[in-house]
N, C-alpha and C positions, 0 to 999 in steps of 0.2 A: 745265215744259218739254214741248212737245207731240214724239209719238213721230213720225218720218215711217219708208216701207218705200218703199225703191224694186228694183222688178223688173227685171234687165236679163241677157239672157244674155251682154253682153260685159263682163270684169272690167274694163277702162280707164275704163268708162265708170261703172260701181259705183263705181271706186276714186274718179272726178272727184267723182261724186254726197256720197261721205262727207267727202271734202275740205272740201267747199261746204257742205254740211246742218251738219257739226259747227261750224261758223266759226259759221253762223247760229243756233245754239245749239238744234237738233232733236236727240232722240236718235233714232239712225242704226240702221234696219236695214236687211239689204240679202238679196237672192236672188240666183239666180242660172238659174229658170228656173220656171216658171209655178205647179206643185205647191208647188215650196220657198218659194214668196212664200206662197201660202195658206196652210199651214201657220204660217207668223213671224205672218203674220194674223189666227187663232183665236187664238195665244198671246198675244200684246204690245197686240192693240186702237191699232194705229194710226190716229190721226184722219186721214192722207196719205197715200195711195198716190202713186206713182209709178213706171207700166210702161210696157216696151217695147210694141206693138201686135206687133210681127213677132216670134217667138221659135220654136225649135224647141220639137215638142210642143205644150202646152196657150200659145197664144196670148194677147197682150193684151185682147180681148177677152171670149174666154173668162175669163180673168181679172176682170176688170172684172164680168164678167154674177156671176160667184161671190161676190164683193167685196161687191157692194149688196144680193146674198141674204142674206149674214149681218147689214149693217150697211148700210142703205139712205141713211145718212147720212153715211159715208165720201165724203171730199173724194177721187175717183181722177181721177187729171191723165193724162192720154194723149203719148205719146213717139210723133208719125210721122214719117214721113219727109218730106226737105222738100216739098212740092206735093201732099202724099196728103190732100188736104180730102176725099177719099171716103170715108177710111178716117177722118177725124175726126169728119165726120157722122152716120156708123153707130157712132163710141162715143158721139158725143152724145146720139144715140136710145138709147142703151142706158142713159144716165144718167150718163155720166165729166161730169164738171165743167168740165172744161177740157182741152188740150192744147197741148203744146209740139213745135215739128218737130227734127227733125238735123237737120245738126249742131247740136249746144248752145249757144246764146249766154248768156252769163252772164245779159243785160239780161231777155232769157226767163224765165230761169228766175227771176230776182227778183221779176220782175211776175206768174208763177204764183203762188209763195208769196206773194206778198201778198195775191190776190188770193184767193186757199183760206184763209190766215187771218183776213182780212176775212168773208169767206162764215161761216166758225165762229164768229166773234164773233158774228156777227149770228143766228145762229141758234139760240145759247147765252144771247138777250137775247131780252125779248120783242118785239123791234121789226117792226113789218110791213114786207115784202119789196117791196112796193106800195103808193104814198100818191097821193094827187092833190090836187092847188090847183088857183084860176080867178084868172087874170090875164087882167084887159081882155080880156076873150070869149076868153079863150084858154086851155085844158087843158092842165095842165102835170103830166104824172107821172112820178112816180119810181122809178127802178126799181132794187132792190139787191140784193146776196142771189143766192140761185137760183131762175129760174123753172124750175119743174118741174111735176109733178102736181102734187103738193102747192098750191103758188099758182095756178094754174092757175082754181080760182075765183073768185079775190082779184080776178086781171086782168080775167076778164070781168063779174066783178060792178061793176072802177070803170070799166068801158070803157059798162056801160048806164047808169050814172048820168052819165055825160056826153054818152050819146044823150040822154036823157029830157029832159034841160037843152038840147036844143037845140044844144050849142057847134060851132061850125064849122070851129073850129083847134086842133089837139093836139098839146102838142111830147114826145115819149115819151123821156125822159132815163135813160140808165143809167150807174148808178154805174159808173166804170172797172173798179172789183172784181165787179161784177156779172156770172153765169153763168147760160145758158140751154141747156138741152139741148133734146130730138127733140119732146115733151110740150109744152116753151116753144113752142118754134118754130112748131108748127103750131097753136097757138092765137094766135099773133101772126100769125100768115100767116090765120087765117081773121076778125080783129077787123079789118085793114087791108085785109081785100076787104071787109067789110061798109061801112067807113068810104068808100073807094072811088066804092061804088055809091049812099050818101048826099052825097056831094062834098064829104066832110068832109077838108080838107087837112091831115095827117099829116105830121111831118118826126121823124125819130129824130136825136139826138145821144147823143155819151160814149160810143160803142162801143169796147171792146177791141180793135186792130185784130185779132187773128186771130178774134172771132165777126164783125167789120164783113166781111170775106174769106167767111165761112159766110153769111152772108143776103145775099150778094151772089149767091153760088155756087146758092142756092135759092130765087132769084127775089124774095125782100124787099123787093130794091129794086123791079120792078117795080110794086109797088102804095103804096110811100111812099119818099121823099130819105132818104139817110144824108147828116148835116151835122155834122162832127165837132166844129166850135165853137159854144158854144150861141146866143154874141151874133147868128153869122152866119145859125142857125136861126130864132130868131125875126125878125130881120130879113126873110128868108123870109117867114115867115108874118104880118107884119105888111103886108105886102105886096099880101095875100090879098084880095082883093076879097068880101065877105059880102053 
């Protein structure tokens, strides 16, 4: 039974938090303000954070930044507010995994957890985070897990072996469960300027909507399509004149 902690300084929202985590068979701990969460932290080794970003005192953030200093591998989900992608991109760079906004939608919160204990599984296997296939001239990669530093070689080492091969068309699929933080981002933002200026035609599918909302918000799109169904991506790119 994996352990979750979630941070929050309002009790209503603790109290909804254990409601729901204990239904889903986590054991539940909970805070009730930045230090108190760190503390349950060192003790219990929770594989799952989950904090508020706005708190009196020591911050979600701040939290988050503490979090990955001890346990760099902690699944922390970020709580914003609804419309705050600023404040969710600055814990992406910081390395939070993912985030959910206020008010709480149950569907939210379901697809977090799934998506954090997909991310654990996968990490807890030896499975690579990045694989790639060639289909009829077409680079097909996949993408699961977290990209962070860590992968962060992976993607560019299979983004050059599909330069080298020449392919003209690459369809970048990410698992639904798949997380990318500030590290991902910006080495995805610099593989699809390279691709770009080679006239290699790039289409992303299977994004989570709220990271498809984050590379929207930081210009992703403007150097490749976001195509959420993949039949209608490669259609796309079948398209593609070579």
């Amino acid at each position: 039974m994996r352990k979750i902690l979630v941070i929050d300084d309002e009790k209503p929202t603790l109290s909804m938090f254990r409601l729901f985590l204990n239904a889903y068979g986590f054991t539940v701990f909970t805070a009730e303000n930045g230090e108190e969460g760190l503390e349950v932290f060192r003790k219990e080794e929770p594989s799952v954070v989950i904090t508020d970003i706005k708190m009196p005192g020591m911050d979600g953030l701040e939290v988050l930044k503490r979090i990955k200093a001890i346990n760099p591998m902690a699944e922390v989900i970020i709580i914003t507010g609804h419309g705050d992608l600023d404040l969710a991109i600055r814990a992406l760079n910081m390395d939070a995994t993912d985030f959910i906004n206020k008010p709480i939608q149950k569907a939210s919160l379901d697809q977090a957890l799934r998506r954090a204990e997909e991310r654990l599984a996968m990490a807890e296997s030896d499975e690579k985070e990045i694989s790639w296939s060639q289909e009829n001239g077409m680079a097909c990669i996949d993408i699961r897990g977290n990209v962070n530093a860590a992968s962060e070689a992976l993607l560019v080492e299979t983004y050059e072996q599909i330069s080298a091969q020449n392919i003209p068309r690459i369809l970048l699929r990410f698992n639904e469960n798949a997380s990318i933080n500030g590290a991902g981002i910006a080495v995805l933002i610099q593989l699809l300027t390279e691709s770009k200026q080679r006239n290699q035609a790039v289409i992303l599918t299977g994004l989570a909507e709220n990271f498809r909302k984050v590379f929207e918000m930081v210009g992703v799109t403007k150097l490749a399509r976001i195509v959420q169904d993949e039949a209608d991506a490669r259609a796309v790119l079948d398209a593609v004149q070579t």
